[in-house]
PDB file with SEQRES, HELIX, SHEET and CRYST1 records, atoms N, CA, C and O in Angstrom:
SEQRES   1 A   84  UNK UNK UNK UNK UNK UNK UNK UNK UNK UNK UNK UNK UNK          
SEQRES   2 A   84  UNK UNK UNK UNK UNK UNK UNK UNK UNK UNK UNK UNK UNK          
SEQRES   3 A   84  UNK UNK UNK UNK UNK UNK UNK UNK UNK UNK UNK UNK UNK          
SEQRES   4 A   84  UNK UNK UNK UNK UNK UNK UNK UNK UNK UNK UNK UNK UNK          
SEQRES   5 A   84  UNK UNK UNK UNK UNK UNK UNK UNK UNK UNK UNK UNK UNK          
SEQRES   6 A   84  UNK UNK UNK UNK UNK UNK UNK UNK UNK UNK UNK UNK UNK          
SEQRES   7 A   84  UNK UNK UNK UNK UNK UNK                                      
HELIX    1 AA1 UNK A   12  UNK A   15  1                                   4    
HELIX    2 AA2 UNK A   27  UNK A   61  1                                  35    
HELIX    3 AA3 UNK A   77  UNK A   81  1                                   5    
CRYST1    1.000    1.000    1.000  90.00  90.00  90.00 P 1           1          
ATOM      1  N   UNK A   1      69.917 -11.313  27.389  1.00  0.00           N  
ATOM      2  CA  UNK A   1      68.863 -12.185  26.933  1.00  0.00           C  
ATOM      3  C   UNK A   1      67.510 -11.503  27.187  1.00  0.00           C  
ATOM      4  O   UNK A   1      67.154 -11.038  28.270  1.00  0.00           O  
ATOM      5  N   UNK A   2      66.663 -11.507  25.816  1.00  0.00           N  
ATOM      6  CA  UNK A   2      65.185 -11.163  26.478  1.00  0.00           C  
ATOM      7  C   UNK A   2      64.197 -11.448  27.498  1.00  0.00           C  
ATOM      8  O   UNK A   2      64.053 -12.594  27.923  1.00  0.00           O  
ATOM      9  N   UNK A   3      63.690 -10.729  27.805  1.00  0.00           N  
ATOM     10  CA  UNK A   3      62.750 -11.573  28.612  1.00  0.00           C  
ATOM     11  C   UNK A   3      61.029 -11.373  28.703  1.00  0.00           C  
ATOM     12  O   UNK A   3      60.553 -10.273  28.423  1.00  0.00           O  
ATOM     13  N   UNK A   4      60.306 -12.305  29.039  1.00  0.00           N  
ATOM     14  CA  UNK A   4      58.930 -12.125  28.681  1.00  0.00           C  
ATOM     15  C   UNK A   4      58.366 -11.101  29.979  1.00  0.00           C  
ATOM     16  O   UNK A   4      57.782 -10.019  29.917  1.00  0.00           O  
ATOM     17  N   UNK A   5      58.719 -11.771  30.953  1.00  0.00           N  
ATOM     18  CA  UNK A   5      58.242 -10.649  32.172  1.00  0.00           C  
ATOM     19  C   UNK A   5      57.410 -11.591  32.928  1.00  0.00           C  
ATOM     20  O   UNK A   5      56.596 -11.282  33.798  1.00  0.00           O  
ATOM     21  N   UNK A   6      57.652 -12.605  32.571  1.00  0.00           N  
ATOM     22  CA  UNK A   6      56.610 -13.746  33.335  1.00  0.00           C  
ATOM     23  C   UNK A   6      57.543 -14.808  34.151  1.00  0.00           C  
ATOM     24  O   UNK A   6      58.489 -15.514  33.802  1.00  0.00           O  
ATOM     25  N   UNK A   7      56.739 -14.574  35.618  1.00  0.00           N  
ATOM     26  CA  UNK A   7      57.124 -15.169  36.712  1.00  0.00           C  
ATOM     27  C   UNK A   7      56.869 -16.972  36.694  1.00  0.00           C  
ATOM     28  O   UNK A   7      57.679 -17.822  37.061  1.00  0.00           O  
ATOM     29  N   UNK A   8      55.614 -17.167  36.197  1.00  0.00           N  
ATOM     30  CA  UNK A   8      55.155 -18.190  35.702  1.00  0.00           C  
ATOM     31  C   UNK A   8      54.216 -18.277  35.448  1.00  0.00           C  
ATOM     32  O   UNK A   8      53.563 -17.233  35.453  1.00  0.00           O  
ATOM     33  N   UNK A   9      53.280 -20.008  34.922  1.00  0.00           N  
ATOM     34  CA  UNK A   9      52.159 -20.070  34.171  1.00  0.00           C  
ATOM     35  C   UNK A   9      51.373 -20.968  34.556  1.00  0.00           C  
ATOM     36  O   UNK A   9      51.257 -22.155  34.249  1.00  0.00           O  
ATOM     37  N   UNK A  10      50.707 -20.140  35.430  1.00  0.00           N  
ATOM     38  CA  UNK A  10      49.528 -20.489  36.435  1.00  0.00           C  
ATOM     39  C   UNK A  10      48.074 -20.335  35.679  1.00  0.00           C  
ATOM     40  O   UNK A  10      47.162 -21.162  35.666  1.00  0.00           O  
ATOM     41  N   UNK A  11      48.123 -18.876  34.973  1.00  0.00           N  
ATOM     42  CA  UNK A  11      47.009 -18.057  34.477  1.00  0.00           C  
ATOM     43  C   UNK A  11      47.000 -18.329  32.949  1.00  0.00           C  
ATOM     44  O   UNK A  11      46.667 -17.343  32.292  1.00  0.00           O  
ATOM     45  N   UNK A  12      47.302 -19.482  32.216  1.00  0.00           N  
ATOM     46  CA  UNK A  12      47.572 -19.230  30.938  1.00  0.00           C  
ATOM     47  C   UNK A  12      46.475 -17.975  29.760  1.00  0.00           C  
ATOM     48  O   UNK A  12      46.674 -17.360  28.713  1.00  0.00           O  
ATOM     49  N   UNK A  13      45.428 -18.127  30.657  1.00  0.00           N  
ATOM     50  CA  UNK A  13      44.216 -17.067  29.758  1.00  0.00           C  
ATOM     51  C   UNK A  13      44.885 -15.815  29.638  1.00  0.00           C  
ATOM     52  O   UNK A  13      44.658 -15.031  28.717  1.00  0.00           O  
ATOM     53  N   UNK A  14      45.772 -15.597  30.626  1.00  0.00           N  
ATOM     54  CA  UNK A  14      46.438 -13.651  30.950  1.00  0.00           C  
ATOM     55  C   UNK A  14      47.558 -13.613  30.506  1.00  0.00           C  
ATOM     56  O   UNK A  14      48.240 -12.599  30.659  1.00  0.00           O  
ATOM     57  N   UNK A  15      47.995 -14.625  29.893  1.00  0.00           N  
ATOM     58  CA  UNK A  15      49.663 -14.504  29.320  1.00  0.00           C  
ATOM     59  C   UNK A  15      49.338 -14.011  27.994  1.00  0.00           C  
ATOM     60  O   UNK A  15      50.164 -13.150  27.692  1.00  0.00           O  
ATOM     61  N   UNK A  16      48.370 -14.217  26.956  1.00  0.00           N  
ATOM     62  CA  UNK A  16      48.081 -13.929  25.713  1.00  0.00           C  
ATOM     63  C   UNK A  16      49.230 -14.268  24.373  1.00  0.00           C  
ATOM     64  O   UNK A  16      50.182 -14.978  24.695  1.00  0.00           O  
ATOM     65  N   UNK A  17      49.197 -13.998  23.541  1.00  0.00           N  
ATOM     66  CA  UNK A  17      49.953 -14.490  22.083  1.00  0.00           C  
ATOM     67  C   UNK A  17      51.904 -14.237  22.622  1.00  0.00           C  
ATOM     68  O   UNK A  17      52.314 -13.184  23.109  1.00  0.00           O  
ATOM     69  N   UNK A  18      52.694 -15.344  22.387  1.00  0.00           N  
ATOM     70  CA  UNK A  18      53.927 -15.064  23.028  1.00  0.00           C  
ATOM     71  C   UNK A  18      54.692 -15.509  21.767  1.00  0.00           C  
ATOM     72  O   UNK A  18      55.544 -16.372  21.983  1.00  0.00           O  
ATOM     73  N   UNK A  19      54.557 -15.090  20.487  1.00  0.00           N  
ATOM     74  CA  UNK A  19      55.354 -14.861  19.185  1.00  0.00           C  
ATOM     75  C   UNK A  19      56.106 -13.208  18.842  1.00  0.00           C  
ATOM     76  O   UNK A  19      55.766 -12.082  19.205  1.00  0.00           O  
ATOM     77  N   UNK A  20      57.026 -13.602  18.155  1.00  0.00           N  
ATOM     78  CA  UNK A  20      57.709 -12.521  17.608  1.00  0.00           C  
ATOM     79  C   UNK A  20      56.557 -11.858  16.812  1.00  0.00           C  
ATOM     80  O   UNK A  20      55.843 -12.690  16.252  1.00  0.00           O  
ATOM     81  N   UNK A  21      56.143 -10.362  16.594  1.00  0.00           N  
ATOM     82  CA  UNK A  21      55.435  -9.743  15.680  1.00  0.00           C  
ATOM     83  C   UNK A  21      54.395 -10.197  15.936  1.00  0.00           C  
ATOM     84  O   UNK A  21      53.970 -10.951  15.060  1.00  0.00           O  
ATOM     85  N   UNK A  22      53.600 -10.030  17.014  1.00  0.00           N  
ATOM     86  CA  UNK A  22      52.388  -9.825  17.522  1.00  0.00           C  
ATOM     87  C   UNK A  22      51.876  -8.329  16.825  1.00  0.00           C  
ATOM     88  O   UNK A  22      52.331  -7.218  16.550  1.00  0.00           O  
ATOM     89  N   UNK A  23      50.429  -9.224  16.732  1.00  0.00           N  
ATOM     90  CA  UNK A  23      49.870  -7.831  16.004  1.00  0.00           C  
ATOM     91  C   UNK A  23      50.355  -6.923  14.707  1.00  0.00           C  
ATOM     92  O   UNK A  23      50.014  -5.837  14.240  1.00  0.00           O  
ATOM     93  N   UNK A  24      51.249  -7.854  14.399  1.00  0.00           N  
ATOM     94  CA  UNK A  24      51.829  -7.142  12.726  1.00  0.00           C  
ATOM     95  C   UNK A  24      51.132  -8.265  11.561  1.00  0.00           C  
ATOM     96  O   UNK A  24      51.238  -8.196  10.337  1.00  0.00           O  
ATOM     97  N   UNK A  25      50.490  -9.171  12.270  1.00  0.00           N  
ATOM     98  CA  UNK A  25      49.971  -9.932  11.010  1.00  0.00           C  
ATOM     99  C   UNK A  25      48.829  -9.817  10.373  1.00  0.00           C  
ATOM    100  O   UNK A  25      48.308 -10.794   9.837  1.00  0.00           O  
ATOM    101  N   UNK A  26      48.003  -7.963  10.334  1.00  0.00           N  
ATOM    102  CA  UNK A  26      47.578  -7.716   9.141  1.00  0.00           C  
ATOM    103  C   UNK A  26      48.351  -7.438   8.084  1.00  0.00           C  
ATOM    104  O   UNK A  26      48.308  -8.049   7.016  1.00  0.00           O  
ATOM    105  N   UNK A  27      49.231  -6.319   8.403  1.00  0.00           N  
ATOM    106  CA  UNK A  27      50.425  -5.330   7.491  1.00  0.00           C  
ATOM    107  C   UNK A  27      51.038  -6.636   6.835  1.00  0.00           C  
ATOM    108  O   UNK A  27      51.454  -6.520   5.682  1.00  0.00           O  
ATOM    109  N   UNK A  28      51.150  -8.095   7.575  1.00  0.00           N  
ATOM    110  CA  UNK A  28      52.070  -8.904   6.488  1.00  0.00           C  
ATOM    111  C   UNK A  28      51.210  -9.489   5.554  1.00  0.00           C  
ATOM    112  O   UNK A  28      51.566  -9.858   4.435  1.00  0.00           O  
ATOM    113  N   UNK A  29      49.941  -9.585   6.067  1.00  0.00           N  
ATOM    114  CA  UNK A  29      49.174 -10.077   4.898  1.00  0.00           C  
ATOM    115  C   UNK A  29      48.729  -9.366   3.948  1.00  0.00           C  
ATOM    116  O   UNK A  29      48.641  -9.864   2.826  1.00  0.00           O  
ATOM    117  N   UNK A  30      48.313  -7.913   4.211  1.00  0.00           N  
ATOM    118  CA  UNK A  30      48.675  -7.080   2.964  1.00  0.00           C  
ATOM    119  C   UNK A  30      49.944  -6.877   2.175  1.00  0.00           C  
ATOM    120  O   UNK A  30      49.922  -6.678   0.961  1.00  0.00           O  
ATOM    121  N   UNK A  31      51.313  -6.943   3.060  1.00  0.00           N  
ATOM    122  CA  UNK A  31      52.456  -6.805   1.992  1.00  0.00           C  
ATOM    123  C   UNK A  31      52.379  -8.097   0.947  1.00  0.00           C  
ATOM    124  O   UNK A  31      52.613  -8.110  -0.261  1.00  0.00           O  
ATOM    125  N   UNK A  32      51.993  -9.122   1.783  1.00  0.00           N  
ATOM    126  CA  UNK A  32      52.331 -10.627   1.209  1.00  0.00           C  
ATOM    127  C   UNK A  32      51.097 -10.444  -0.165  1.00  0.00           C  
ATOM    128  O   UNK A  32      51.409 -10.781  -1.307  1.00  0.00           O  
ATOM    129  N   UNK A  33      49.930  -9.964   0.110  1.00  0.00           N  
ATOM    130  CA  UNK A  33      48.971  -9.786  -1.123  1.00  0.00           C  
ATOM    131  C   UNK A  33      49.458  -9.105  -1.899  1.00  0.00           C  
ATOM    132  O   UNK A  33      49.634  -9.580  -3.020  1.00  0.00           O  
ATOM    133  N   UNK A  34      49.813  -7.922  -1.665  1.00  0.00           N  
ATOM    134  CA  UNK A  34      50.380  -6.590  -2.789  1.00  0.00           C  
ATOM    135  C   UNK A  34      51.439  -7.522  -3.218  1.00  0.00           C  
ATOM    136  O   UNK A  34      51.167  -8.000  -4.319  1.00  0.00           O  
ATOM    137  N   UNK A  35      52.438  -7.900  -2.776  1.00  0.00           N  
ATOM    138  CA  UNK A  35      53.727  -8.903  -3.261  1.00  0.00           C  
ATOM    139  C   UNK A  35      53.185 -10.042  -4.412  1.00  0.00           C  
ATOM    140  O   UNK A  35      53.911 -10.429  -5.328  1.00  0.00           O  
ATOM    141  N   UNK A  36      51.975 -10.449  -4.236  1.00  0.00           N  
ATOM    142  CA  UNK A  36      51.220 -11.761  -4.988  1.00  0.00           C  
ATOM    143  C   UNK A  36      50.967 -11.076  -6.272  1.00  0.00           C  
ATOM    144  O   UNK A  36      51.287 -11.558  -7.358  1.00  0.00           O  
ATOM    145  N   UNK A  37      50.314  -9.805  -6.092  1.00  0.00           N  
ATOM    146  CA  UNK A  37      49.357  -9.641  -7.066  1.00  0.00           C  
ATOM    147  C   UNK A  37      50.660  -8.528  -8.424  1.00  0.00           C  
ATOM    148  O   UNK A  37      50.577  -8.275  -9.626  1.00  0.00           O  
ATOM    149  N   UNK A  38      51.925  -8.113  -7.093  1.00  0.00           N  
ATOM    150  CA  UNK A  38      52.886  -7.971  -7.906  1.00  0.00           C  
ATOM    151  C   UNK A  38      53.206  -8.805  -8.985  1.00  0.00           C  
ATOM    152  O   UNK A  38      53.012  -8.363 -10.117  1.00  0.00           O  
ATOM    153  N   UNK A  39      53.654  -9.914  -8.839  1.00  0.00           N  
ATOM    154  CA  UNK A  39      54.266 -10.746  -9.377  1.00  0.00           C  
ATOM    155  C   UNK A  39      53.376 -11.135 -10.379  1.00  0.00           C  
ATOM    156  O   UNK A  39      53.856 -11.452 -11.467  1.00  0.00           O  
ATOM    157  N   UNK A  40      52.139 -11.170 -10.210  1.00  0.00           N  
ATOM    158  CA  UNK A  40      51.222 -11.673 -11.653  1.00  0.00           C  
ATOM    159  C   UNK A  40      50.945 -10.718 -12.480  1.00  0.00           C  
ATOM    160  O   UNK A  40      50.237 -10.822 -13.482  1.00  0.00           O  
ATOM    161  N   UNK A  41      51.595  -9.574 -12.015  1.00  0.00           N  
ATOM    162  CA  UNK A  41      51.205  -8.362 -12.991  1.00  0.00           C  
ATOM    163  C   UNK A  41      52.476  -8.628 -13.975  1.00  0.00           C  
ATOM    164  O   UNK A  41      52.342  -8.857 -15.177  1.00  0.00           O  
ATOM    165  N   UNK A  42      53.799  -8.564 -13.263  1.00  0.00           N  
ATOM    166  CA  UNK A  42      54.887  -8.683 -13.961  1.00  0.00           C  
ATOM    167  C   UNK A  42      54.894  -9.567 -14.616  1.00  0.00           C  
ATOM    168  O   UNK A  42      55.436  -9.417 -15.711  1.00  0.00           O  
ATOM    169  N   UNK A  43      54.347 -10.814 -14.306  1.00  0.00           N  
ATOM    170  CA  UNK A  43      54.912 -12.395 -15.307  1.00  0.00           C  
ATOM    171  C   UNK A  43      53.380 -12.367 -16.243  1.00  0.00           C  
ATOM    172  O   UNK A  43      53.090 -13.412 -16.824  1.00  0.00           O  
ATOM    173  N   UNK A  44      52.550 -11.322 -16.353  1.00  0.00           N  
ATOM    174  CA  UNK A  44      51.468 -11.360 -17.309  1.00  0.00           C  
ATOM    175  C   UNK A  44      52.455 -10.299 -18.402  1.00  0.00           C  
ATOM    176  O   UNK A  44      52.461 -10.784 -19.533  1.00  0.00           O  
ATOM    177  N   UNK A  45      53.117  -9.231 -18.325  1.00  0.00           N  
ATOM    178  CA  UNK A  45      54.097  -8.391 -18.750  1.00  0.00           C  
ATOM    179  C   UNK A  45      54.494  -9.281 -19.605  1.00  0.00           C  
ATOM    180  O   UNK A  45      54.126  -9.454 -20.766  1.00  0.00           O  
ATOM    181  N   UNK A  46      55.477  -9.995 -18.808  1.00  0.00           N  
ATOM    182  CA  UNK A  46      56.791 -10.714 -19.521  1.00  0.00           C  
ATOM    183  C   UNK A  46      56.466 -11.611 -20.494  1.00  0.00           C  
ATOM    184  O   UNK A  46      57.029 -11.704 -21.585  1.00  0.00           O  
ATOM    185  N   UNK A  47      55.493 -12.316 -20.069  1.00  0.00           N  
ATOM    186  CA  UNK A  47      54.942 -13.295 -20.796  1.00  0.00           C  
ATOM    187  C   UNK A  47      54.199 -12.556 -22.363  1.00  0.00           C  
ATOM    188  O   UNK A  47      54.552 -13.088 -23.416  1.00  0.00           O  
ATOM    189  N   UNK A  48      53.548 -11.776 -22.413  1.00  0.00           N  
ATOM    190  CA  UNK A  48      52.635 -10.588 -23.278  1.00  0.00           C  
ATOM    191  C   UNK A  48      53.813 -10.219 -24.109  1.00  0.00           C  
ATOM    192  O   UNK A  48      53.566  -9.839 -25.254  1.00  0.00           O  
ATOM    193  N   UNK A  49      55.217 -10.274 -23.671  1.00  0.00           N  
ATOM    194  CA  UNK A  49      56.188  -9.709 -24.556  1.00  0.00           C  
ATOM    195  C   UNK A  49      56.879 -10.828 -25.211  1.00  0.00           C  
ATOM    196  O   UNK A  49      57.103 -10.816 -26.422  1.00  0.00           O  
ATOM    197  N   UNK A  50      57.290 -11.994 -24.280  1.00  0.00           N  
ATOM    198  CA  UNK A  50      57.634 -12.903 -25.400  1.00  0.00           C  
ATOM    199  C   UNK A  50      56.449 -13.423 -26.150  1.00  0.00           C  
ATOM    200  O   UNK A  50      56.764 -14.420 -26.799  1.00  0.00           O  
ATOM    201  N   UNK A  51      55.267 -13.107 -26.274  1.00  0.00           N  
ATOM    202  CA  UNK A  51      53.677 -13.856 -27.268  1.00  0.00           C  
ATOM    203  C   UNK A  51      54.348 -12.657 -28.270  1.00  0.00           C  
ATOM    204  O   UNK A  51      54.749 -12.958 -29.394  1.00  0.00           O  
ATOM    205  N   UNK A  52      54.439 -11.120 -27.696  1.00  0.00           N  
ATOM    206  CA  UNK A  52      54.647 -10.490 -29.207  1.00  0.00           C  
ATOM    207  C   UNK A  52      55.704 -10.438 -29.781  1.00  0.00           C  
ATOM    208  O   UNK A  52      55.608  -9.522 -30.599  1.00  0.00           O  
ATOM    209  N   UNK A  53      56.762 -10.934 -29.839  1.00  0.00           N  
ATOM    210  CA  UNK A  53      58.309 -11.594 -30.193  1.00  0.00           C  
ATOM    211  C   UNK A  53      57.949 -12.544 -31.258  1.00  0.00           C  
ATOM    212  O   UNK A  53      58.213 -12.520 -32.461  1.00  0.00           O  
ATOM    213  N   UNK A  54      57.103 -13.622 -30.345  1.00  0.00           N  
ATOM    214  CA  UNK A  54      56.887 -14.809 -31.065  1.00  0.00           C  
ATOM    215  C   UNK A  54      55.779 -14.504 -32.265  1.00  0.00           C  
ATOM    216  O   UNK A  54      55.843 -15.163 -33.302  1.00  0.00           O  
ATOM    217  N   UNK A  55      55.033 -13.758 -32.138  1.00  0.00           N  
ATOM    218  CA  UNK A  55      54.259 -13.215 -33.619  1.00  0.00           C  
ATOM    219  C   UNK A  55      55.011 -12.672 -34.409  1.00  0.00           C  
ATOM    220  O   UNK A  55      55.225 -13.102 -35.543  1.00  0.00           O  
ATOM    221  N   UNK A  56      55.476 -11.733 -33.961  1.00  0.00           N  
ATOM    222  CA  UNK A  56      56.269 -10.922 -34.947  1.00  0.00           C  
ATOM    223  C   UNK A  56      57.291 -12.156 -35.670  1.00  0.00           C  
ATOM    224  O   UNK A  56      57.275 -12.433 -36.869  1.00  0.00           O  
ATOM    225  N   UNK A  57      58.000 -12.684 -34.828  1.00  0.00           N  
ATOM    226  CA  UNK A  57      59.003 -13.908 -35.580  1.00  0.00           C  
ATOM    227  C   UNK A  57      58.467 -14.554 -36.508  1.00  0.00           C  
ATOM    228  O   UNK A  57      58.926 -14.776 -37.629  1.00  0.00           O  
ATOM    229  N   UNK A  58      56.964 -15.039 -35.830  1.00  0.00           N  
ATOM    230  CA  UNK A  58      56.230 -15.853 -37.362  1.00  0.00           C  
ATOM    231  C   UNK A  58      55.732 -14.888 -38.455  1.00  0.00           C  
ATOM    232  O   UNK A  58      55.768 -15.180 -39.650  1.00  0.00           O  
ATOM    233  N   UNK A  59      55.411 -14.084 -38.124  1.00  0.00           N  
ATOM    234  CA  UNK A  59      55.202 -13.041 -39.539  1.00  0.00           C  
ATOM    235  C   UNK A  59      56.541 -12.475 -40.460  1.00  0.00           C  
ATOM    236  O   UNK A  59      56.670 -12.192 -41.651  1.00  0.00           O  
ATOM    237  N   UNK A  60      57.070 -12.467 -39.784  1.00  0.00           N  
ATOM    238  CA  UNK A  60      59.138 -12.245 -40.706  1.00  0.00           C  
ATOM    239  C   UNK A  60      58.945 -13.538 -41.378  1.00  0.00           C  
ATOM    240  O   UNK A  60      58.356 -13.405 -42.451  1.00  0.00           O  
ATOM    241  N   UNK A  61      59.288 -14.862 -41.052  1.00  0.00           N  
ATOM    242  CA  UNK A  61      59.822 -15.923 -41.442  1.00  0.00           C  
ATOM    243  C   UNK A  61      58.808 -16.972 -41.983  1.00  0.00           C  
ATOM    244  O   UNK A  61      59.079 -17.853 -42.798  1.00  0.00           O  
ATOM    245  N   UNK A  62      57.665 -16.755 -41.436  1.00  0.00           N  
ATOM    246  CA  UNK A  62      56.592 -17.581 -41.477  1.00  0.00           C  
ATOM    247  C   UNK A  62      56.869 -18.349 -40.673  1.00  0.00           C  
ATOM    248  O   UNK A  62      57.968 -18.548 -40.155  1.00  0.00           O  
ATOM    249  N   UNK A  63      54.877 -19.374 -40.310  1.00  0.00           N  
ATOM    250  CA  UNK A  63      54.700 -19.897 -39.275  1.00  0.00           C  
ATOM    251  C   UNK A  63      55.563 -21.488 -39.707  1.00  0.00           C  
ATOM    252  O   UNK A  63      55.824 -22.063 -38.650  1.00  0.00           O  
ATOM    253  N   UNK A  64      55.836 -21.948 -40.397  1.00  0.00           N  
ATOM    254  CA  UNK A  64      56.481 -23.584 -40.736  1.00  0.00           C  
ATOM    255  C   UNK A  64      57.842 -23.347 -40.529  1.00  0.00           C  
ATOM    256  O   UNK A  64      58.375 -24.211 -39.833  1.00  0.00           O  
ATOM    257  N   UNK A  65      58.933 -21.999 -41.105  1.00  0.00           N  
ATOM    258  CA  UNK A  65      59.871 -22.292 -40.962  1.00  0.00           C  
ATOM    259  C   UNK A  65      60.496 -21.823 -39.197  1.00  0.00           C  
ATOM    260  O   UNK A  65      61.644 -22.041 -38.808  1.00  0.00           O  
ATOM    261  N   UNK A  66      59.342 -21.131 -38.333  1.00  0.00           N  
ATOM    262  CA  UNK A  66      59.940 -21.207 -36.679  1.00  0.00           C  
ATOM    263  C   UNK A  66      59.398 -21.854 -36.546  1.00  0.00           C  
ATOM    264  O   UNK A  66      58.827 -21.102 -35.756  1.00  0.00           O  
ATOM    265  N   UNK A  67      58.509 -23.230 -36.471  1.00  0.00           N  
ATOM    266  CA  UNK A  67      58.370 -23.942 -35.844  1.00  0.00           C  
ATOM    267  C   UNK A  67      59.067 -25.170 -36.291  1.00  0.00           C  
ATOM    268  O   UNK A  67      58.570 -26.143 -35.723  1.00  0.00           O  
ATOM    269  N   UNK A  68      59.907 -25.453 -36.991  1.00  0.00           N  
ATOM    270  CA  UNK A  68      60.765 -26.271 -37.277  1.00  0.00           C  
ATOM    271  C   UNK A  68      62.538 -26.050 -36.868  1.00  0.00           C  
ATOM    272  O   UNK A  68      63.529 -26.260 -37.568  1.00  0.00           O  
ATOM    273  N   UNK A  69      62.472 -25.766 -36.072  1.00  0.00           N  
ATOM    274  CA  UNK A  69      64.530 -25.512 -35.767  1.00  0.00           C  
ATOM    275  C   UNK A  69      64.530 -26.309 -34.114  1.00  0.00           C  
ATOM    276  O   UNK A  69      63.710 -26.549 -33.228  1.00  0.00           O  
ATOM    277  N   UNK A  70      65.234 -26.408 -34.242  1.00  0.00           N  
ATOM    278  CA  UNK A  70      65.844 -27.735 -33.278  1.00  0.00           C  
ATOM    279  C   UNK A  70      66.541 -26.578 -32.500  1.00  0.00           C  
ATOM    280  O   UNK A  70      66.119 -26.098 -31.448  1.00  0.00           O  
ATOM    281  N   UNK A  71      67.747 -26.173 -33.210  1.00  0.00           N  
ATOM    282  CA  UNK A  71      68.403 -25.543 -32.382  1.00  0.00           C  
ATOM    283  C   UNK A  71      68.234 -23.737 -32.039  1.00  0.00           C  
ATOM    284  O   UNK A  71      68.984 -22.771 -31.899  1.00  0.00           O  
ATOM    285  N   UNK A  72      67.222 -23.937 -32.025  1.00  0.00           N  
ATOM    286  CA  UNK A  72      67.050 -22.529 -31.747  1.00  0.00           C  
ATOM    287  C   UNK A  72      67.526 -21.225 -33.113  1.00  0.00           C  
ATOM    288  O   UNK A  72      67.179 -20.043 -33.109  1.00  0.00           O  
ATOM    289  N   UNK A  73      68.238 -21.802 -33.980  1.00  0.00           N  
ATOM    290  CA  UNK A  73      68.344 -21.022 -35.495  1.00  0.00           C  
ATOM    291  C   UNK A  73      66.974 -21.578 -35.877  1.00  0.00           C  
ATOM    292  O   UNK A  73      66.423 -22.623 -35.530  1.00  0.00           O  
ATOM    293  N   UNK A  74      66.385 -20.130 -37.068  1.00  0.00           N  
ATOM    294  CA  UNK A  74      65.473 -20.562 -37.905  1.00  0.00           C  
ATOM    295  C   UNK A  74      65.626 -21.597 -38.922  1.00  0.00           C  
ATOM    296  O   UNK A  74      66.352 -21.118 -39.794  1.00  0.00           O  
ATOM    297  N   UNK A  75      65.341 -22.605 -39.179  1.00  0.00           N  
ATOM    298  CA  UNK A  75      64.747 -23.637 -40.055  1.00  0.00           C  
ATOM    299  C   UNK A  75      65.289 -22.684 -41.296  1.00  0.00           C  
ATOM    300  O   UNK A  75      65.085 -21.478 -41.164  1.00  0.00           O  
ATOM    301  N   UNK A  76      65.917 -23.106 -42.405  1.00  0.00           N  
ATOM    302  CA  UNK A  76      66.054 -22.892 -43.578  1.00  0.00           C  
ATOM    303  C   UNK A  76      65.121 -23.336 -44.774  1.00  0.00           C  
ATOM    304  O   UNK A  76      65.085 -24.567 -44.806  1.00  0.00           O  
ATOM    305  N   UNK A  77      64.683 -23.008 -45.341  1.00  0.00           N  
ATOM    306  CA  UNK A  77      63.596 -23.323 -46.364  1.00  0.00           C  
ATOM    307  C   UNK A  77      63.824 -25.085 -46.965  1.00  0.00           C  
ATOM    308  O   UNK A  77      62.880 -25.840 -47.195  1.00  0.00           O  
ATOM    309  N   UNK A  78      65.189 -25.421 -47.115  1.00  0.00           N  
ATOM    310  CA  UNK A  78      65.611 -26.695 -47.443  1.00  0.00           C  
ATOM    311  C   UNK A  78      65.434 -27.655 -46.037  1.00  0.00           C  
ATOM    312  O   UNK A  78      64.724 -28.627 -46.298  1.00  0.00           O  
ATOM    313  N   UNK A  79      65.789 -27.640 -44.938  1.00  0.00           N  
ATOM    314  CA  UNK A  79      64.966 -27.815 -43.664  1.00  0.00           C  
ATOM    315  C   UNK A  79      64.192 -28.298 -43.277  1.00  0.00           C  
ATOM    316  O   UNK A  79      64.158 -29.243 -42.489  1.00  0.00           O  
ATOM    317  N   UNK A  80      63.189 -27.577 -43.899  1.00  0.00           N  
ATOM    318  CA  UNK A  80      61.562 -27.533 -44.013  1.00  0.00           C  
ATOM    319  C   UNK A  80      61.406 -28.393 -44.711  1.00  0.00           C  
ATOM    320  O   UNK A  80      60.909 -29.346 -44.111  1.00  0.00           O  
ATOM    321  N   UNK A  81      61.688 -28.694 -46.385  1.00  0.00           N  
ATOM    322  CA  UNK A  81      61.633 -29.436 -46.870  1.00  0.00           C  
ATOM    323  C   UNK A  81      61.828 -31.133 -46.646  1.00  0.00           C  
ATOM    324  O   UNK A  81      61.185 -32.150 -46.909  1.00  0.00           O  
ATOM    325  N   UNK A  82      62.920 -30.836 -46.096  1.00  0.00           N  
ATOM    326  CA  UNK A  82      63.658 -32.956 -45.590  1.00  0.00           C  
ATOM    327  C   UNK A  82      62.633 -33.007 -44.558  1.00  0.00           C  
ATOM    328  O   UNK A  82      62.419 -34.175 -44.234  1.00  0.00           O  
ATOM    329  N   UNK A  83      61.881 -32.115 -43.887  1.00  0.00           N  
ATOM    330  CA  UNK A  83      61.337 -32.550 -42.273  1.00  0.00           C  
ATOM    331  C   UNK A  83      59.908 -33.563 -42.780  1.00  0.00           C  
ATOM    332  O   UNK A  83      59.530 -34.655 -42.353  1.00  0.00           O  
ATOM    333  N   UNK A  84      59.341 -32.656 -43.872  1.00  0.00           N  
ATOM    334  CA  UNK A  84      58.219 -32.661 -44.366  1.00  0.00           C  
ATOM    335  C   UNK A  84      58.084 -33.575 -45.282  1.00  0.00           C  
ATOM    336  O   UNK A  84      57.011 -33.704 -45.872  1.00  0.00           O  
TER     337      UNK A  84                                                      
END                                                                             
């Protein structure tokens, strides 16, 4: 079992911080930032790629017949028609 090294706590001012990872909580707040600013880089990515999917889809098919399908197939021109 670990131990702190303390007889007891008479002096609480001289015992100082008694957590796991003392003194590592700059390095985590930089990993934890770099980790943040990771993740918004990637989901600005991901996101930037399905926007150009979704253009490109409306320029193939046009903008009325993808925004009309229910099930995830494109809208058929007759489709379009009964919706409208």
């Amino acid at each position: 079992m670990a131990s702190t090294g303390l007889d007891s706590f008479t002096n609480p001012a001289e015992i100082g911080a008694m957590y796991p990872g003392v003194g590592a909580e700059t390095a985590m707040v930089g990993i934890l930032v770099a980790l943040w600013v990771g993740w918004h880089i990637f989901q600005i990515h991901q996101e930037e790629s399905e926007y150009r999917e979704a253009v490109k889809l409306y320029r193939e098919v046009g903008m009325e017949r993808a925004m009309h399908h229910a099930t995830g197939a494109i809208a058929t021109e007759d489709e379009v028609k009964i919706q409208n």
